[in-house]
N, CA, C and O atoms as a printed pandas DataFrame, in Angstrom:
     atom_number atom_name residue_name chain_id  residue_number  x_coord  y_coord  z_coord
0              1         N          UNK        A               1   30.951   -7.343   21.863
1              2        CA          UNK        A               1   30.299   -6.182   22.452
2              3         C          UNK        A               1   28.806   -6.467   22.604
3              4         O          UNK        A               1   28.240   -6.863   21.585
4              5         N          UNK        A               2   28.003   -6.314   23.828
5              6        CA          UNK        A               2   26.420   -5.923   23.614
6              7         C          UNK        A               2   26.422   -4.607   23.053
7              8         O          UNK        A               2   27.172   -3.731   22.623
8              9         N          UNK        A               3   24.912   -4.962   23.319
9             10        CA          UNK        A               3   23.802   -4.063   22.514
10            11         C          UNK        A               3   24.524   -2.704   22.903
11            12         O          UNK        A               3   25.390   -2.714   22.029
12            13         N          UNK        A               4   24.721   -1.698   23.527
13            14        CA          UNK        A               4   24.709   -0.563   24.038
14            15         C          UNK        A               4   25.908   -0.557   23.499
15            16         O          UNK        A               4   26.106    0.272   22.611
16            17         N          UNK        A               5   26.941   -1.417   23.870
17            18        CA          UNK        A               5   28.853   -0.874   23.543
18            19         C          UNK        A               5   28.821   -1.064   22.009
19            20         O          UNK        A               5   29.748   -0.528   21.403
20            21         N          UNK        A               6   28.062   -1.625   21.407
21            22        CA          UNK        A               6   28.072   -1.708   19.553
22            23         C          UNK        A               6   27.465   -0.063   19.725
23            24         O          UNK        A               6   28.230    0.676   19.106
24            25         N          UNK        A               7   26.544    0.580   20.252
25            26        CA          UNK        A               7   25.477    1.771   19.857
26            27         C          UNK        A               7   26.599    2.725   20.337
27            28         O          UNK        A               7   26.760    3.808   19.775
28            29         N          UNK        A               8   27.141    2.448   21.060
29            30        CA          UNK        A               8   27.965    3.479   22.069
30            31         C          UNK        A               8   29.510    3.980   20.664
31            32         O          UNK        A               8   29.970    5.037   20.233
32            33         N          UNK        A               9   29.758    2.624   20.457
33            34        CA          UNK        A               9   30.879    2.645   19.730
34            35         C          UNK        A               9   30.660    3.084   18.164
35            36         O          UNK        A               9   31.434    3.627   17.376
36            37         N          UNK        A              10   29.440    2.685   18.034
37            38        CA          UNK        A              10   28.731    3.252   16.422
38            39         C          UNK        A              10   28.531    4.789   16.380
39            40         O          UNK        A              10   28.489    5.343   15.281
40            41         N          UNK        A              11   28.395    5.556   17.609
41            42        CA          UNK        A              11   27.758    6.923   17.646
42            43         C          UNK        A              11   29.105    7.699   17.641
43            44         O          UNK        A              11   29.154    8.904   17.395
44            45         N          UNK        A              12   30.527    6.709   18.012
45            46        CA          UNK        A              12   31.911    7.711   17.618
46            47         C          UNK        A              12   31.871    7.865   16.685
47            48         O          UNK        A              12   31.654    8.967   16.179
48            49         N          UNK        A              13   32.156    6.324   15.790
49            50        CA          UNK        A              13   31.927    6.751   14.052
50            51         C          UNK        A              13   31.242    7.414   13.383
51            52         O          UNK        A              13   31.768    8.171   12.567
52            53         N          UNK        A              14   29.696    7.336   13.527
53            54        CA          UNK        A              14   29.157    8.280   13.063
54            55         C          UNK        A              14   29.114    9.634   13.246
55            56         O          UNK        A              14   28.633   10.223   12.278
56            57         N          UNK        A              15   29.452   10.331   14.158
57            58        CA          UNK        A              15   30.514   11.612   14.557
58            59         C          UNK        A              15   31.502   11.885   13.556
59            60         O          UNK        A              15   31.520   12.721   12.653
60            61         N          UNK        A              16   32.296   11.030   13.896
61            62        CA          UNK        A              16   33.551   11.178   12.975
62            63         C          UNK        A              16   33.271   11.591   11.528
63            64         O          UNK        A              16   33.463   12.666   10.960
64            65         N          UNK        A              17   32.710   10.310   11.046
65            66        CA          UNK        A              17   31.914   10.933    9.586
66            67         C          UNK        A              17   31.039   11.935    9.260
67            68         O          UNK        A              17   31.381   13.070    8.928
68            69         N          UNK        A              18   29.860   11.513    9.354
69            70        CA          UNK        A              18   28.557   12.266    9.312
70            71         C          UNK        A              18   28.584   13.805   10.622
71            72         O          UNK        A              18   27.662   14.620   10.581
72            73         N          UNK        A              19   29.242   13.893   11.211
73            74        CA          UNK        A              19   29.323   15.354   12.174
74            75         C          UNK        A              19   27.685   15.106   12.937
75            76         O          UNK        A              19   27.155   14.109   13.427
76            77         N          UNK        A              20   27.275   16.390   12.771
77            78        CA          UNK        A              20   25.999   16.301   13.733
78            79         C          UNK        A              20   24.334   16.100   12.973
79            80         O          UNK        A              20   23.227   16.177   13.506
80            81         N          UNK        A              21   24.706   15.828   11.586
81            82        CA          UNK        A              21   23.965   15.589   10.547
82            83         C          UNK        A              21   23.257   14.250   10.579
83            84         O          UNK        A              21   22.037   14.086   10.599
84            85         N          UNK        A              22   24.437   13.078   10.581
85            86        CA          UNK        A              22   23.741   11.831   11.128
86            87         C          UNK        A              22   23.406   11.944   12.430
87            88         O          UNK        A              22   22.319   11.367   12.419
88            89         N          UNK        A              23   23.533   12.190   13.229
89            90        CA          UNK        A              23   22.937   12.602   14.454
90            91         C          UNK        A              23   21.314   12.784   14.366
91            92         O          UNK        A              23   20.425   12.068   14.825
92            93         N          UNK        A              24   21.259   13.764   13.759
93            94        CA          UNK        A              24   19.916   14.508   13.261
94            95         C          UNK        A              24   19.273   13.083   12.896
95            96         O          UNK        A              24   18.482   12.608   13.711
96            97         N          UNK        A              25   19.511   12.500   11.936
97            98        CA          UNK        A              25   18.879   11.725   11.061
98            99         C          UNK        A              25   18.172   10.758   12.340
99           100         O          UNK        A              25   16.984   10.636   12.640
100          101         N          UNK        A              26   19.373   10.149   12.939
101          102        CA          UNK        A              26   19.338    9.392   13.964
102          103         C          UNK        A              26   18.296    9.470   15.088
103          104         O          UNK        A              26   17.674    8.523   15.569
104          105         N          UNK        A              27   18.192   11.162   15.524
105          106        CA          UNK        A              27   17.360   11.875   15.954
106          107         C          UNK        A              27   15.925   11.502   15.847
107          108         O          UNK        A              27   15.156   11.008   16.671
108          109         N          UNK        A              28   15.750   11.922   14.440
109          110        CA          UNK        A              28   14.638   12.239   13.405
110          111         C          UNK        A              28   13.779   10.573   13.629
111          112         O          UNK        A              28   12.599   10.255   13.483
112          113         N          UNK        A              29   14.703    9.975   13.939
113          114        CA          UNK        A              29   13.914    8.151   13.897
114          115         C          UNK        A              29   13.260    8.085   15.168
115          116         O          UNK        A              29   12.086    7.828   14.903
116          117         N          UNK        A              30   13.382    8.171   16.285
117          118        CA          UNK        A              30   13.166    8.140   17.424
118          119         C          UNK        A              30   11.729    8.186   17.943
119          120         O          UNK        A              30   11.641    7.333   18.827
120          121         N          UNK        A              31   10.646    8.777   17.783
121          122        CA          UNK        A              31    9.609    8.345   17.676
122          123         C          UNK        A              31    8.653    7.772   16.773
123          124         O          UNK        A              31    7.440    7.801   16.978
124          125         N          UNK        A              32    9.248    7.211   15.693
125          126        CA          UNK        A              32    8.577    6.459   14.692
126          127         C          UNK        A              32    9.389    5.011   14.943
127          128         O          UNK        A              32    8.617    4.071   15.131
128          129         N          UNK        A              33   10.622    4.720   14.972
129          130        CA          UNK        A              33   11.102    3.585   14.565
130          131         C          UNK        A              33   12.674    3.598   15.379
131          132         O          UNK        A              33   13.737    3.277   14.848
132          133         N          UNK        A              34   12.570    3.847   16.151
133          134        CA          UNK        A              34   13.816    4.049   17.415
134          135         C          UNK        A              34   15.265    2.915   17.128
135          136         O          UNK        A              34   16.489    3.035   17.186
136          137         N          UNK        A              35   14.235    1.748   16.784
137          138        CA          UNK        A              35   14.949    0.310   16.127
138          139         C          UNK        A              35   15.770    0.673   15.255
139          140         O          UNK        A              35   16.957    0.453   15.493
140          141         N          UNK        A              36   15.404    1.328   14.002
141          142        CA          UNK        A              36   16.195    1.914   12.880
142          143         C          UNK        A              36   17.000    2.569   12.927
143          144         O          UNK        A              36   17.816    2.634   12.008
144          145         N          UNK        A              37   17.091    3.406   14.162
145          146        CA          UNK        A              37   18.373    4.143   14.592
146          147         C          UNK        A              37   18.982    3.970   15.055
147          148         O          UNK        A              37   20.003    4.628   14.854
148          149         N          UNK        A              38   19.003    3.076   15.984
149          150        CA          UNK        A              38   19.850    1.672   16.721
150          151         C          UNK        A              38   20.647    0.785   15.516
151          152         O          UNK        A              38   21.833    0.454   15.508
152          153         N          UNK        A              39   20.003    0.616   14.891
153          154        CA          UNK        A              39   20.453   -0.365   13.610
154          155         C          UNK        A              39   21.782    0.545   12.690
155          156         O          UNK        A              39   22.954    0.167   12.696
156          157         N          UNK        A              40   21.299    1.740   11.967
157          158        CA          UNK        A              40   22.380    2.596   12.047
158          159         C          UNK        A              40   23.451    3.204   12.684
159          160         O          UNK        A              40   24.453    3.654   12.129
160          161         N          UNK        A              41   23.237    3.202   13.698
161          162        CA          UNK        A              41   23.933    3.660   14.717
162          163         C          UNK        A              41   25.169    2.532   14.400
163          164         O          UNK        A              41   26.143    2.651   13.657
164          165         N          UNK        A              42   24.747    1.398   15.250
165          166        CA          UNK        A              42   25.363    0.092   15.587
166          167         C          UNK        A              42   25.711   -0.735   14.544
167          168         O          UNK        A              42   26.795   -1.306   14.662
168          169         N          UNK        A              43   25.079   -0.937   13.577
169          170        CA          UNK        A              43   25.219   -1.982   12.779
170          171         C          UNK        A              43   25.614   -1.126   11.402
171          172         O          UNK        A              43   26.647   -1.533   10.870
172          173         N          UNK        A              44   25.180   -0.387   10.965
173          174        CA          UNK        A              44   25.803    0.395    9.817
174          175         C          UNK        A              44   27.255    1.140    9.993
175          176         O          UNK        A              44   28.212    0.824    9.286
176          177         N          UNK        A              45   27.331    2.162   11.006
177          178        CA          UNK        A              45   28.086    2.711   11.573
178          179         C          UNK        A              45   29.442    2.264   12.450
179          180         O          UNK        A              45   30.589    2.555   12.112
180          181         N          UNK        A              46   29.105    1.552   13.561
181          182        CA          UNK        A              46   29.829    0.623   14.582
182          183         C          UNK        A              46   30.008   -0.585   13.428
183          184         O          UNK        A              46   31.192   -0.911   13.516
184          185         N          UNK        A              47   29.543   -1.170   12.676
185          186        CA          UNK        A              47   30.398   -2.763   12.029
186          187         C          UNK        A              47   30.823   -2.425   10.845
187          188         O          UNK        A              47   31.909   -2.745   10.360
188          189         N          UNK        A              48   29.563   -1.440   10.093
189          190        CA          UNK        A              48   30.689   -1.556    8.625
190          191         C          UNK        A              48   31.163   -0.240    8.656
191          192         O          UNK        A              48   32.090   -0.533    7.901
192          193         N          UNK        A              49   31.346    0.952    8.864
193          194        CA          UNK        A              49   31.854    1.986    8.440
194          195         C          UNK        A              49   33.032    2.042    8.908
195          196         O          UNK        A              49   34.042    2.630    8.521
196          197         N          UNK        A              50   32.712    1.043   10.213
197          198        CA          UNK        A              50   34.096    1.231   11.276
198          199         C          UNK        A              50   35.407    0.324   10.626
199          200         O          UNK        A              50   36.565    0.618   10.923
200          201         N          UNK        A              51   35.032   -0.974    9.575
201          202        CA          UNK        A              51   35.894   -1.482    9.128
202          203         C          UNK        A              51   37.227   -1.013    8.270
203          204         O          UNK        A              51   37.408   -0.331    7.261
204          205         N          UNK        A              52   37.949   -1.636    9.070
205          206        CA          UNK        A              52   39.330   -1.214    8.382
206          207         C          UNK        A              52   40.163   -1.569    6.915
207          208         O          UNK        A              52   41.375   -1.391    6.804
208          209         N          UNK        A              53   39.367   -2.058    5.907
209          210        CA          UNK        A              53   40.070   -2.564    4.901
210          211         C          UNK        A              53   39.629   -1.549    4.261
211          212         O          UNK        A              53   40.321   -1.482    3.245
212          213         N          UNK        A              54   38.485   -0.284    4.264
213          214        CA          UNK        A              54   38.053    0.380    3.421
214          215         C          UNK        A              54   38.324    1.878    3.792
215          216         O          UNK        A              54   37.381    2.533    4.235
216          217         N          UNK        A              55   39.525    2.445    3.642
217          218        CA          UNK        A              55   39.424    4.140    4.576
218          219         C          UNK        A              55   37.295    4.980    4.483
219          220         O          UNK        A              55   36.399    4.562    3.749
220          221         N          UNK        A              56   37.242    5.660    5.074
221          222        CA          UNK        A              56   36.516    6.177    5.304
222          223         C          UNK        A              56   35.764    7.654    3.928
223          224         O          UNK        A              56   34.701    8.207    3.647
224          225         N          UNK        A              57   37.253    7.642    3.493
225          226        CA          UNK        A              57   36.978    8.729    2.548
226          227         C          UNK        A              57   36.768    8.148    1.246
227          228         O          UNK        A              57   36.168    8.776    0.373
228          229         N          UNK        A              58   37.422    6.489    0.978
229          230        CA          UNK        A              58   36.653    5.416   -0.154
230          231         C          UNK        A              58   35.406    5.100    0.309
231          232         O          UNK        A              58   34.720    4.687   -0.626
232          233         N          UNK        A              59   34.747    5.117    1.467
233          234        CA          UNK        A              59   33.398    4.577    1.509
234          235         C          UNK        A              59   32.639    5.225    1.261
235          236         O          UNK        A              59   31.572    4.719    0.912
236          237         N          UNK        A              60   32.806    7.153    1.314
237          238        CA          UNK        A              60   31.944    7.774    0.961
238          239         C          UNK        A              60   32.001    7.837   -0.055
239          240         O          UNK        A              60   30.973    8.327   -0.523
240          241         N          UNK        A              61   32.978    7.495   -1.023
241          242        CA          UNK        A              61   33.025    7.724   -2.807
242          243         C          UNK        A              61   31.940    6.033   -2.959
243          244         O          UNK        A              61   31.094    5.978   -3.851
244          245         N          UNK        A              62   32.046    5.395   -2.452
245          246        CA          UNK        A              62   31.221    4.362   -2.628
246          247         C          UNK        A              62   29.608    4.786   -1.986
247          248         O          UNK        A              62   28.540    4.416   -2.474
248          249         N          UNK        A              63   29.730    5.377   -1.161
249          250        CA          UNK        A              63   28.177    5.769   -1.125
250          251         C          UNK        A              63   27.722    6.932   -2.182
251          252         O          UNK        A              63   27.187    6.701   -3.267
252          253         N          UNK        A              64   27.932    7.797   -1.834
253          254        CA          UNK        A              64   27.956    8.674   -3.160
254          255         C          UNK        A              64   27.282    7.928   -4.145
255          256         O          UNK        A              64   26.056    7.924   -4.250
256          257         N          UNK        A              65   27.891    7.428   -4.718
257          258        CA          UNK        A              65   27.776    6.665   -6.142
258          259         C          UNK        A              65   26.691    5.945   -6.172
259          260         O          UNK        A              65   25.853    6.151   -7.050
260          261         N          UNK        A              66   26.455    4.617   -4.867
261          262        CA          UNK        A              66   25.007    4.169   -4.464
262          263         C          UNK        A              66   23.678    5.456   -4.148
263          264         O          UNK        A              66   22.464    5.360   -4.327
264          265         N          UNK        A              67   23.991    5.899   -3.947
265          266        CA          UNK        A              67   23.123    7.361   -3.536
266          267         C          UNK        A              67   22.479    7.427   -4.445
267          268         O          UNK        A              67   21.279    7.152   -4.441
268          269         N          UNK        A              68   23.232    7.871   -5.601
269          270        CA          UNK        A              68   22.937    8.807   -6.756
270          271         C          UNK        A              68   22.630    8.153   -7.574
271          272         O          UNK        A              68   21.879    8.533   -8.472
272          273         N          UNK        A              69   23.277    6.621   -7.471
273          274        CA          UNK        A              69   22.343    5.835   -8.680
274          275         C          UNK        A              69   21.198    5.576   -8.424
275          276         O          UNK        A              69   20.369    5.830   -9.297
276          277         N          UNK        A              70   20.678    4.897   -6.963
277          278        CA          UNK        A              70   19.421    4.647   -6.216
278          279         C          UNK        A              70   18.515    5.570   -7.029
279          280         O          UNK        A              70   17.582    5.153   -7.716
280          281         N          UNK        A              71   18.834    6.782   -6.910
281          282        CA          UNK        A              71   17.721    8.121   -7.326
282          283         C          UNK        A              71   16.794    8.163   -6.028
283          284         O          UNK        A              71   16.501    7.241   -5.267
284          285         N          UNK        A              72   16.503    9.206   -6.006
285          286        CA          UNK        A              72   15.425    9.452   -4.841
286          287         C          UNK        A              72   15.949    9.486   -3.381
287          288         O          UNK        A              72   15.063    9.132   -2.604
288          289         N          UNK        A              73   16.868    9.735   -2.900
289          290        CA          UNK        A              73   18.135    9.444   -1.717
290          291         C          UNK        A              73   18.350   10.922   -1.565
291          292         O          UNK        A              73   19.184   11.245   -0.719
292          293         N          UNK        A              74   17.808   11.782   -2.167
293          294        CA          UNK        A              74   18.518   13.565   -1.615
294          295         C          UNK        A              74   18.723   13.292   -0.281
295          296         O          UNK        A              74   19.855   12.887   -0.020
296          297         N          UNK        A              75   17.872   13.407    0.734
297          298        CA          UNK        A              75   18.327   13.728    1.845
298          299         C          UNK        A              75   19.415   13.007    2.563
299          300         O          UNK        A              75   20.147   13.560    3.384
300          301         N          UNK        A              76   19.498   11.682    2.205
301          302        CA          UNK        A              76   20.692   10.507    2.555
302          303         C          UNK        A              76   22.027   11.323    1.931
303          304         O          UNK        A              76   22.864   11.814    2.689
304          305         N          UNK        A              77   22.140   11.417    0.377
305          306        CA          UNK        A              77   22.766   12.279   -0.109
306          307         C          UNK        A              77   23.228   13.697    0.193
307          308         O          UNK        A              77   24.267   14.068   -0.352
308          309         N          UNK        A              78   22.615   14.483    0.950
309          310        CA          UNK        A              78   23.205   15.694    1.541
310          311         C          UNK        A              78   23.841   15.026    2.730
311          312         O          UNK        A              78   25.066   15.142    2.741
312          313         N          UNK        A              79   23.411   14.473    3.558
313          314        CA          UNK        A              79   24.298   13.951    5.002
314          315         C          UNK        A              79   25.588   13.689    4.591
315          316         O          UNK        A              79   26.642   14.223    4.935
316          317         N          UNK        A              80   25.273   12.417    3.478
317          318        CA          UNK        A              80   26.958   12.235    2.845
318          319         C          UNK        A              80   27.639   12.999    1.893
319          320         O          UNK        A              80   28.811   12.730    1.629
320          321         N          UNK        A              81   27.212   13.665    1.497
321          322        CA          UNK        A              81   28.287   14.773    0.583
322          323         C          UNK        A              81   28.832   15.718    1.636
323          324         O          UNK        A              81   29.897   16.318    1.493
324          325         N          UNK        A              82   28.029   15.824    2.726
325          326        CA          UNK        A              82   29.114   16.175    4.011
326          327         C          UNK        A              82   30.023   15.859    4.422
327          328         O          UNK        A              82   31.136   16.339    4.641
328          329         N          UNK        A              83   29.305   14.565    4.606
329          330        CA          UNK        A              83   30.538   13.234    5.055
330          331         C          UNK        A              83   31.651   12.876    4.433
331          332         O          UNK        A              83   32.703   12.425    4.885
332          333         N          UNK        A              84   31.295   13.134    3.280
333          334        CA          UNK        A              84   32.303   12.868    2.232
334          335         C          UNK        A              84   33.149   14.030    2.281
335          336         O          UNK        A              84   34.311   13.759    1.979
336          337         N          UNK        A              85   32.939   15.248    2.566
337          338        CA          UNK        A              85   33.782   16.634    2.871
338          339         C          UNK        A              85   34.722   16.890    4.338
339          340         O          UNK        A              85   35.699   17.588    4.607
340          341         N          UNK        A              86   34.005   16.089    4.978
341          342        CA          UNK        A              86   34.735   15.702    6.368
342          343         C          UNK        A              86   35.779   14.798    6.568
343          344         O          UNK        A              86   36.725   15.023    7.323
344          345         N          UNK        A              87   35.660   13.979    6.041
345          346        CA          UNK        A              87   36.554   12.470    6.082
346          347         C          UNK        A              87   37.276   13.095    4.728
347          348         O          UNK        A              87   37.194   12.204    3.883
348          349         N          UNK        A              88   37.927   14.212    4.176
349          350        CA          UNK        A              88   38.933   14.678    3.136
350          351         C          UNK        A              88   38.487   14.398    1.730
351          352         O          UNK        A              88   39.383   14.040    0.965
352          353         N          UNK        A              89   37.422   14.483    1.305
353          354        CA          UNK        A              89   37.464   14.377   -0.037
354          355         C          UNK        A              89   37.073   15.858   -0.387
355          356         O          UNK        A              89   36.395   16.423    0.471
356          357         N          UNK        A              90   37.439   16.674   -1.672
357          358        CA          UNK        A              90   37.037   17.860   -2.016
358          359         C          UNK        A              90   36.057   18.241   -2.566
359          360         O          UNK        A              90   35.360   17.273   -2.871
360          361         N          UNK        A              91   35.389   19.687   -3.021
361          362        CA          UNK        A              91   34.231   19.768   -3.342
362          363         C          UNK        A              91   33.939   19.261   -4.799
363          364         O          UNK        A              91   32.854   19.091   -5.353
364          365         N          UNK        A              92   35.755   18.986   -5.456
365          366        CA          UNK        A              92   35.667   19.229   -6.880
366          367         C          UNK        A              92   35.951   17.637   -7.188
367          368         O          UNK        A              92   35.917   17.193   -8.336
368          369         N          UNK        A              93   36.275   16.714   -5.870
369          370        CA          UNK        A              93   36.168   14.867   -6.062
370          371         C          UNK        A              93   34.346   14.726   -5.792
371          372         O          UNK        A              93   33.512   14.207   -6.534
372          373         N          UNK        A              94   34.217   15.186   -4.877
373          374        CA          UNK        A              94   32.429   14.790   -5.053
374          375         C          UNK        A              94   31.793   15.318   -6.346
375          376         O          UNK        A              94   30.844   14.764   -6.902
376          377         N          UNK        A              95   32.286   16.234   -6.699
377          378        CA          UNK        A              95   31.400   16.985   -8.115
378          379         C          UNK        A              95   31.893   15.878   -9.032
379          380         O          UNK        A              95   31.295   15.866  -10.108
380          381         N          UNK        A              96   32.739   15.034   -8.900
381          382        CA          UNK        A              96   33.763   14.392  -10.261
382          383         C          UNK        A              96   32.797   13.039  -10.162
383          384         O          UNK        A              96   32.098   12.525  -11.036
384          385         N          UNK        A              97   32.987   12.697   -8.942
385          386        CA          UNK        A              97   32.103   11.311   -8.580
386          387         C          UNK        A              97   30.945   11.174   -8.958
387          388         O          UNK        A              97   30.455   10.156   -9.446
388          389         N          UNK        A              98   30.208   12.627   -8.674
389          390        CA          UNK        A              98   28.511   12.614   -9.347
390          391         C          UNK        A              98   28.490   12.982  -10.715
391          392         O          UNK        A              98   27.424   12.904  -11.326
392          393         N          UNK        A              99   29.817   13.485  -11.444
393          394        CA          UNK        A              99   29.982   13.455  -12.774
394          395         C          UNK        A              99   29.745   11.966  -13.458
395          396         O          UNK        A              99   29.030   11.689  -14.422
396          397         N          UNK        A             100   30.783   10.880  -12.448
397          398        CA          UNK        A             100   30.691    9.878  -13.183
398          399         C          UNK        A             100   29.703    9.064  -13.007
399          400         O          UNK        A             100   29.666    8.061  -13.720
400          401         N          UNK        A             101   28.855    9.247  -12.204
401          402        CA          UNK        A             101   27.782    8.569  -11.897
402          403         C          UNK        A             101   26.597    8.752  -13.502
403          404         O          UNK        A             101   25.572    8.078  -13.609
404          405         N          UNK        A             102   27.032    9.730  -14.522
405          406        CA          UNK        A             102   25.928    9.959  -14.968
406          407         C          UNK        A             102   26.187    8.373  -16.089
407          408         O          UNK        A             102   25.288    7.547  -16.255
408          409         N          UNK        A             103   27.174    8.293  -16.538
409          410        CA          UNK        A             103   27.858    6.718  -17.207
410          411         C          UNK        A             103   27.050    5.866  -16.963
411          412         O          UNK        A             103   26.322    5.578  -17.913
412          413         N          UNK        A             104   26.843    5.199  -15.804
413          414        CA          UNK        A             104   26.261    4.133  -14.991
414          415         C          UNK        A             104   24.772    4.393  -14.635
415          416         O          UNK        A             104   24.037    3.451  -14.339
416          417         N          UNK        A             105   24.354    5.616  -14.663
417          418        CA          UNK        A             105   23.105    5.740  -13.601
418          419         C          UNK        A             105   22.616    6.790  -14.457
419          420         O          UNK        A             105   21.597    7.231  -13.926
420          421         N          UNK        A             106   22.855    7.384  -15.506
421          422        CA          UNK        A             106   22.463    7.947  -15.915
422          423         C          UNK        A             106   22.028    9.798  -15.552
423          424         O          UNK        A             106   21.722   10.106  -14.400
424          425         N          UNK        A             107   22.071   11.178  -16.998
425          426        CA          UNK        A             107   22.234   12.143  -16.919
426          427         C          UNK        A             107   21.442   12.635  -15.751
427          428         O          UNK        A             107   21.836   13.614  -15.116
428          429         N          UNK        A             108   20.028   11.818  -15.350
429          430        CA          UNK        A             108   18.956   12.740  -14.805
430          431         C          UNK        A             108   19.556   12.582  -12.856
431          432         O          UNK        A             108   19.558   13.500  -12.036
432          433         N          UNK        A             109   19.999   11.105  -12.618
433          434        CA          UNK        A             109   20.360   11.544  -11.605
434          435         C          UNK        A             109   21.660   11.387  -11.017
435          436         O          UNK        A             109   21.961   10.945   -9.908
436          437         N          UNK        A             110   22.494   11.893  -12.101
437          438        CA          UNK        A             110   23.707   12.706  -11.856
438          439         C          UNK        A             110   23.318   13.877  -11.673
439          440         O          UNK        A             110   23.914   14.441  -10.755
440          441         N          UNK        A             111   22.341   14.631  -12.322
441          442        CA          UNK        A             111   21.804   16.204  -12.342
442          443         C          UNK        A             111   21.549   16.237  -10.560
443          444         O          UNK        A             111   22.272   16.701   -9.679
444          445         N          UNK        A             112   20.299   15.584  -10.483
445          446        CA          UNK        A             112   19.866   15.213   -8.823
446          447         C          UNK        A             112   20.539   15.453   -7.849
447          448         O          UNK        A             112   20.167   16.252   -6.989
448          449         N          UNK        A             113   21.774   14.740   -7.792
449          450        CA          UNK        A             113   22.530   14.407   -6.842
450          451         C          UNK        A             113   23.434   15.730   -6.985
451          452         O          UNK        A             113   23.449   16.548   -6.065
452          453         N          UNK        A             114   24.319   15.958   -8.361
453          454        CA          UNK        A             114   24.402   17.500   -8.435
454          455         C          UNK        A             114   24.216   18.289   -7.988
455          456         O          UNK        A             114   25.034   19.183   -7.778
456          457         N          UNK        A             115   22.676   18.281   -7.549
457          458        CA          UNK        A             115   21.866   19.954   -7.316
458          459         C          UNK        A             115   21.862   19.770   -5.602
459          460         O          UNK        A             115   21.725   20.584   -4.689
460          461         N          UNK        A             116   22.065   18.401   -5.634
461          462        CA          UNK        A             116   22.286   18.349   -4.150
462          463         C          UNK        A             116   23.295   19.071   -2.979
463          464         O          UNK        A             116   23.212   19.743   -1.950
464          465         N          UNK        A             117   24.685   18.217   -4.211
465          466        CA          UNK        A             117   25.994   19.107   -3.692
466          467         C          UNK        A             117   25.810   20.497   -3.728
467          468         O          UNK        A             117   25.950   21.034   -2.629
468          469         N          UNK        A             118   25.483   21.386   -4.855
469          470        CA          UNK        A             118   25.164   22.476   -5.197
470          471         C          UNK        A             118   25.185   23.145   -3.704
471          472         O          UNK        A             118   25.967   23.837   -3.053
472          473         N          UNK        A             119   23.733   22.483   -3.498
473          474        CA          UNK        A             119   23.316   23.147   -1.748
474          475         C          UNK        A             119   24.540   23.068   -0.794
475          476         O          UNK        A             119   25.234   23.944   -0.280
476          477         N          UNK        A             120   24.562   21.820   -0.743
477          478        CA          UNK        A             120   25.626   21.410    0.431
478          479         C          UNK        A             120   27.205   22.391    0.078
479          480         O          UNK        A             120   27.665   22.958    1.068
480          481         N          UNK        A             121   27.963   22.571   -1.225
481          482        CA          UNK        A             121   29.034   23.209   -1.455
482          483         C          UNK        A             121   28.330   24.660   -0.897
483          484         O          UNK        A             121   29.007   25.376   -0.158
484          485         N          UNK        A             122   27.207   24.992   -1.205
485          486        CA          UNK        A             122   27.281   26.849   -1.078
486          487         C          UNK        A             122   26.793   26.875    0.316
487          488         O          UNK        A             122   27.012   27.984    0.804
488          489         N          UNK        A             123   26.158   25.987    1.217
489          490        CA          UNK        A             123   26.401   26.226    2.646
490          491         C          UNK        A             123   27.888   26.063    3.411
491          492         O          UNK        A             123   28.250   26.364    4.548
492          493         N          UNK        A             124   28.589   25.446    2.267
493          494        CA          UNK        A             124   30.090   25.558    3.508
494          495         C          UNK        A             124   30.754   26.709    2.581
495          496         O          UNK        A             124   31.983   26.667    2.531
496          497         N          UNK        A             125   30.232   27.541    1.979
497          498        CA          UNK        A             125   31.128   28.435    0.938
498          499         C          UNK        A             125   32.774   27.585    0.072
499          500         O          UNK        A             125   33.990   27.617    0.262
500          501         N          UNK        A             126   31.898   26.973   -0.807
501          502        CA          UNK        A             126   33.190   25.717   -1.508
502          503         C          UNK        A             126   32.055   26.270   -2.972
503          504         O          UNK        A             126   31.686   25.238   -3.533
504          505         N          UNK        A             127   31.602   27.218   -3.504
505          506        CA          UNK        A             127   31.239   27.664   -4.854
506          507         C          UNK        A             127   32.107   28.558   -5.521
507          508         O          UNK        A             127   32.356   29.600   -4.915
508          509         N          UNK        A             128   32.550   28.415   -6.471
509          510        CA          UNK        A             128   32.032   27.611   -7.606
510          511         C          UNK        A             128   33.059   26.728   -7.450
511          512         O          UNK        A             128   34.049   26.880   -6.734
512          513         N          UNK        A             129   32.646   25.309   -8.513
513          514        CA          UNK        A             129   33.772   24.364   -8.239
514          515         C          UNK        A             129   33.508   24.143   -9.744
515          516         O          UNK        A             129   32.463   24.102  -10.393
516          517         N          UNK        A             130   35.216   23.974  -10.184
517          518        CA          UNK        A             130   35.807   23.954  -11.818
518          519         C          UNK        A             130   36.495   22.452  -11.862
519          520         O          UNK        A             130   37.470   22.062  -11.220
520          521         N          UNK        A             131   35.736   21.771  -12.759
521          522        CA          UNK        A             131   35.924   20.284  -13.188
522          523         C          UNK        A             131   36.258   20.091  -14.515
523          524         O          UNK        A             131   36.346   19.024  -15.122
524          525         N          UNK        A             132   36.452   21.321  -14.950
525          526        CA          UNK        A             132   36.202   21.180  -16.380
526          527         C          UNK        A             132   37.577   20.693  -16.902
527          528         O          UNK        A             132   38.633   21.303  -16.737
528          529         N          UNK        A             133   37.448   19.673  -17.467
529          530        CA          UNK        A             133   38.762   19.150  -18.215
530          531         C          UNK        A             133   39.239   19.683  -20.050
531          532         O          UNK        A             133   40.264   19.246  -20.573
């Protein structure tokens, strides 16, 4: 594929996943760094998201998890706890995922990423969510 049919073909996927959120983001680049959104688009989106050995609803449990350990990723992190709600995962597997993130990455930004979903669950009305084992 050129340049345009990788961007063309990256902007289904990212649809598919991310809805009109990565869009935004995508948006949001355009007069600072236009390149970077091309790069997402095409190369994040169109080569790896689009790959088939990984369903779509494991990649967001794999981002997730990079997200939240990173620290400092909220806004990356709300796009995908969307994403992650779109492509079938529930409000109470993302709450579980940023549960376990606190193991690895520790309490403060499991809390973070938490307060993130928080937002994102009570804008699609998915509150309260019961994890409690």
């Amino acid at each position: 594929m050129n340049r345009e049919e990788r961007h063309r073909y990256g902007m289904k996927v990212l649809e598919q996943v991310d809805g009109e959120a990565g869009k935004r983001v995508v948006d949001s680049l355009a007069d600072v760094s236009p390149e970077l959104g091309h790069q997402i688009v095409a190369w994040a989106f169109g080569d790896m998201y689009a790959r088939p050995e990984l369903p779509a609803r494991d990649r967001q449990l794999v981002t997730l998890g990079v997200l939240a350990a990173l620290g400092g990723c909220e806004p990356e992190l709300e796009v995908h706890i969307n994403a992650a709600l779109n492509v079938g995962l529930t409000a109470t597997e993302v709450a579980e995922a940023l549960l376990h993130t606190a193991v690895y990455a520790g309490i403060p930004r499991s809390v973070n990423a938490t307060v993130v979903a928080k937002k994102v669950f009570g804008e699609r009305g998915l509150l309260p969510i019961s994890n409690l084992s």
